[in-house]
C-alpha positions in Angstrom: 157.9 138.7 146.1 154.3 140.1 145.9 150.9 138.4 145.7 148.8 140.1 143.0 145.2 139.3 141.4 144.7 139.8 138.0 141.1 141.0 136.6 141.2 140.8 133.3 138.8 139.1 130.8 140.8 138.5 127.8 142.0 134.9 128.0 145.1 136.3 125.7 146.1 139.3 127.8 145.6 137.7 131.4 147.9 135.2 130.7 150.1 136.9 129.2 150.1 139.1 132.1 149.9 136.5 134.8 153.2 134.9 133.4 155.4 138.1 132.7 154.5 138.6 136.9 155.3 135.0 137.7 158.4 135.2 135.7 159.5 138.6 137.7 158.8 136.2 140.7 155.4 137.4 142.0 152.4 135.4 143.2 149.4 135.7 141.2 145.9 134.8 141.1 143.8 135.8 138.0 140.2 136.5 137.7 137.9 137.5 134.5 135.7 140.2 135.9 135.9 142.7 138.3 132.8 141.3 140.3 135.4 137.7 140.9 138.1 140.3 141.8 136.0 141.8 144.4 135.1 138.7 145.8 138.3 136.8 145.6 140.2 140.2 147.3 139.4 139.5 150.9 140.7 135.4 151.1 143.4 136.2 148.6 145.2 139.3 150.5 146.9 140.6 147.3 149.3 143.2 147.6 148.6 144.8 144.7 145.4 144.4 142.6 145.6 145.0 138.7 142.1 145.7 136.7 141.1 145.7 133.2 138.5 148.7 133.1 136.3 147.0 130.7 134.7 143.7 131.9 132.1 142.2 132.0 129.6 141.8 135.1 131.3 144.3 136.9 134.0 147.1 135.4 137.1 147.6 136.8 136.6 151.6 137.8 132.8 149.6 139.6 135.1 147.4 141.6 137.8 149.5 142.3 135.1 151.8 144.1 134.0 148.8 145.6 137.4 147.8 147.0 138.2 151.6 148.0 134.8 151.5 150.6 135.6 147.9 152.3 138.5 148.9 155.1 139.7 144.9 154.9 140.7 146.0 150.6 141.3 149.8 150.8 145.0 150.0 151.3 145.6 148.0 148.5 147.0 149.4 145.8 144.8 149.0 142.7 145.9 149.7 138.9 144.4 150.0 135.9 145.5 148.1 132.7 143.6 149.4 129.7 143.7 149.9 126.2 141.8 153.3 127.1 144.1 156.0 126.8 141.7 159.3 127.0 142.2 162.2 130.0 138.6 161.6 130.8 138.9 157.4 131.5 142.2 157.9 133.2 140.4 160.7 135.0 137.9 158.1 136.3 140.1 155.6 137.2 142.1 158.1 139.6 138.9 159.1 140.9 137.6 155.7 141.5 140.9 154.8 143.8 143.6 153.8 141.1 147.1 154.4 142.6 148.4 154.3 138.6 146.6 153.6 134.9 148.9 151.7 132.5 148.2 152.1 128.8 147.5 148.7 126.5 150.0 147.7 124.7 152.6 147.7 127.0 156.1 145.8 127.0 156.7 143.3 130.0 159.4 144.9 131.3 157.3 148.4 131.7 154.7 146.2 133.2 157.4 144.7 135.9 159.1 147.8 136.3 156.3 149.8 137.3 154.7 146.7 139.7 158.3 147.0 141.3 158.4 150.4 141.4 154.8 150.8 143.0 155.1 147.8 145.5 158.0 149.9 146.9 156.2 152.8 147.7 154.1 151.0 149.7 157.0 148.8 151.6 156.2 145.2 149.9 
């Protein structure tokens, strides 16, 4: 399937999230801040990247911006995963580069279904 890194920097949640992937068959390497994601990107070669917004040393709207200017990380899809549900942080996140912002709590089968769905539309 896919290779996708994980930004995330509650112990709880990014395993969590790193085994309903591996489960569903993807590749995954999992990072606790968004300044490790933007460092690990470019020797990893994810095909998707999914961010936590709120993290420490660098947030996940900083790094996606980040990502979004470097042509080598650009064309990777990059969503958020966050607990912050209001028009004005989803509005960042799309603004920042986000293909899609998923809402905290979710159910692992959303989660799957909507990594599926989204590594389609981009022919992975």
């Amino acid at each position: 399937m896919a290779k996708i890194l994980i930004a995330e920097d509650e112990p709880d949640i990014r395993d969590l999230v790193a085994f309903t992937l591996r489960f569903a068959g993807h590749e995954v390497v999992a990072t606790s801040n968004g300044e490790d994601a933007l460092h690990s990107a470019p020797n990893v070669k994810p095909d998707l990247i999914l961010m936590d917004v709120r993290m420490p040393k660098m947030t996940g709207y900083e790094a996606c911006r980040a990502m979004k200017a470097d042509p080598q990380l650009r064309d990777i899809p990059v969503v958020f995963l966050s607990a912050k549900g209001q028009e004005s942080e989803i509005q960042i996140g799309m603004e920042a580069g986000a293909e899609e912002y998923l809402l905290k709590p979710f159910a692992p089968d959303q989660l799957t279904e909507r990594i599926r769905s989204i590594l389609a539309k981009y022919g992975k």
